[in-house]
N, C-alpha and C positions, 0 to 999 in steps of 0.2 A: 335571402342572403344569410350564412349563415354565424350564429354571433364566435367574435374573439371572445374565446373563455379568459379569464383572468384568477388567479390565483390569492387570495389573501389570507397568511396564516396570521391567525390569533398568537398572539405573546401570552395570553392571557396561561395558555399550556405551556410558558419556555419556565425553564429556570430561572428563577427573579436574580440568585446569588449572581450571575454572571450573564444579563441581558445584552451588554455589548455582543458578546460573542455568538448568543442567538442572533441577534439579529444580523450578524453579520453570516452565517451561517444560511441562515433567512435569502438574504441577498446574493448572495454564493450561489445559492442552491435555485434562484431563477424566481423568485416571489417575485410578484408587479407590485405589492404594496402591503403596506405591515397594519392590520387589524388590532385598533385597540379598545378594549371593550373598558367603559368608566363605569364603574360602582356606587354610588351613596351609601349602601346600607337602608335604605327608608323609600324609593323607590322600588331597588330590588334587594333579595338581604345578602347582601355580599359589599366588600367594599375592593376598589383597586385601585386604581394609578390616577393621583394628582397633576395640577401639572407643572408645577417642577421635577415629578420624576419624567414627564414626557417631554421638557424644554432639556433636561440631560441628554437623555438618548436618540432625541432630536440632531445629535453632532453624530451618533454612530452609523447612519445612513443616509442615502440622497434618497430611497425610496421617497413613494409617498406614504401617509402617514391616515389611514382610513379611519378617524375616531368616534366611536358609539358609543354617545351618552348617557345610560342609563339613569337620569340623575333627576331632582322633583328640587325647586322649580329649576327650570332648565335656563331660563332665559338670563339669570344672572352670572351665569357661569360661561357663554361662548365665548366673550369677551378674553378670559383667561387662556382657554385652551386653544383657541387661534392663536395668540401672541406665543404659545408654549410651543406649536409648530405643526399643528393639525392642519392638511390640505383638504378633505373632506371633513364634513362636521352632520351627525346622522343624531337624529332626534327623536324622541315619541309621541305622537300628539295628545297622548293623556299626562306629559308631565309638561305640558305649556296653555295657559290659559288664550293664549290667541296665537297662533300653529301660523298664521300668514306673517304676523308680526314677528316671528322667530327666525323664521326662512328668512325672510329680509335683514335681519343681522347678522347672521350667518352670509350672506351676499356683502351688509355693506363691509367684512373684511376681506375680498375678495374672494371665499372661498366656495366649495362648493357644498351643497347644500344635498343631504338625503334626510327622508325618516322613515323612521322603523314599523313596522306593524308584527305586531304578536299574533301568535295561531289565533286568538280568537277575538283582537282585533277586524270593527268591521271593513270593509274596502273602500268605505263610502266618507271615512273619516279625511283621506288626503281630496277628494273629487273638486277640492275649490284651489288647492295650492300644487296639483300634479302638472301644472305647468312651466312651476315657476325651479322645480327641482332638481338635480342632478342624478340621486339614487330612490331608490324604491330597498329599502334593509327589509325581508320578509324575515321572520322568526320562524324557525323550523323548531323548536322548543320554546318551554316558559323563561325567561332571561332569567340570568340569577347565576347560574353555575358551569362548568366546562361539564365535560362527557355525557352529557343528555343524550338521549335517545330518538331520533327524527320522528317529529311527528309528518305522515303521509298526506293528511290533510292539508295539506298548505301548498302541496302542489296545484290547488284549484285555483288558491291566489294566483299563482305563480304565471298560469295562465291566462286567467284576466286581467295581468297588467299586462304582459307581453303581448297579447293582442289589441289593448287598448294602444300601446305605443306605436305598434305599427300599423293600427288602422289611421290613429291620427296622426302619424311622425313626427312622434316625441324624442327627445336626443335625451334618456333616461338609462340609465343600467339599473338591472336587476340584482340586485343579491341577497345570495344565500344562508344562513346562519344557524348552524346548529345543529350536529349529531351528523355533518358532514363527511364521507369518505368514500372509499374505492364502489360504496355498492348507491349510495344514496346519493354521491353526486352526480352520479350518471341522468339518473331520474329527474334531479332538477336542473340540469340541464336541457331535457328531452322536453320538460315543462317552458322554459326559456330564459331561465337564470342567465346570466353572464358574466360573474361575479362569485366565486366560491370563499367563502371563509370559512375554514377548517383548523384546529388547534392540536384537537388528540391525533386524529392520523398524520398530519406531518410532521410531532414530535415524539412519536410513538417510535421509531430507533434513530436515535441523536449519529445514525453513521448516515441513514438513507434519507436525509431531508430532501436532496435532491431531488431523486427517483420516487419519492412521495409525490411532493409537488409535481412532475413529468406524470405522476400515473394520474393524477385531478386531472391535468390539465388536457390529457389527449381524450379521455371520453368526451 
């Protein structure tokens, strides 16, 4: 059967000055859910969105709210950003010293639970807690900044978890992250994503966010 693609742009590429109105534009324009990538600076070097700035702009849509953690240690911080209005909560298992005990707090706020693997994360790191999860976040670049470049390799992931879910009928989504657009999403699709997060190409002309997202979403 074949998967419903879903769309999620990255904010991470909107204009900060005037975030309502992305995201509104966002929503206009047919996004299933708004990608929000979190920063430390000491995990990755970059720093971004708090979350008081995410319990603000928590009012400017009913989307859901897909948020990537990036952040060391993880485990003191979910607490904050569930209550700030994250419906997904997507983690790393090298910024939590026990990965099962993390997914579990993430669950007991009711939400849902993904983690992330980096290209050169092994596969073998989620193999005790890939049942207990809602997303599989692959890295298609090194985390840390927008407009990377896809790394090709990580379509192998991509494949071995999609065939793992469906050999064993896991109710998991796939997603994509990183150096995403008109030619790369196709690919990880074909791999068996089901989940695109893309930032440059759908705010790359602030007129076509629409027909940006329409062009992800029909490969």
């Amino acid at each position: 059967m074949k998967n419903i693609i879903k769309i999620a742009p990255s904010i991470l590429s909107a204009d900060f000055s005037k975030l309502r109105e992305e995201i509104k534009s966002l929503e206009d324009g047919g996004a299933d859910m708004i990608h929000i990538d979190v920063m430390d600076g000491h995990f990755v070097p970059n720093l971004t969105f708090g979350p008081p700035v995410i319990k603000k702009i928590r009012k400017c849509t009913k989307l859901p709210f897909d948020v990537h953690l990036m952040i060391s240690p993880v485990e003191k911080y979910i607490k904050d950003y569930s209550n700030a209005g994250a419906d997904i909560i997507t983690l790393h298992p090298e910024a939590t010293d026990n990965l099962s005990r993390s997914i579990d707090i993430i669950k007991s706020f009711s939400k849902k639970a993904g983690v992330s693997l980096k290209p050169d994360t092994p596969n073998e790191l989620i193999k005790d807690v890939i049942k207990k999860i809602d997303v599989i976040l692959i890295m298609s670049v090194n985390p840390g900044f927008s407009g990377q470049t896809f790394m090709p390799k990580v379509l192998s992931k991509i494949k071995f978890f999609r065939h793992k879910i469906q050999t064993e009928k896991l109710n998991i989504d796939i997603e994509i992250d990183g150096g995403i657009d008109f030619k790369t999403g196709p690919m990880a699709i074909e791999a068996g994503a089901n989940i695109l997060v893309s930032g440059t190409t759908i705010f790359n002309n602030k007129n076509q966010i629409s027909e940006n997202i329409k062009n992800l979403r029909k490969y």
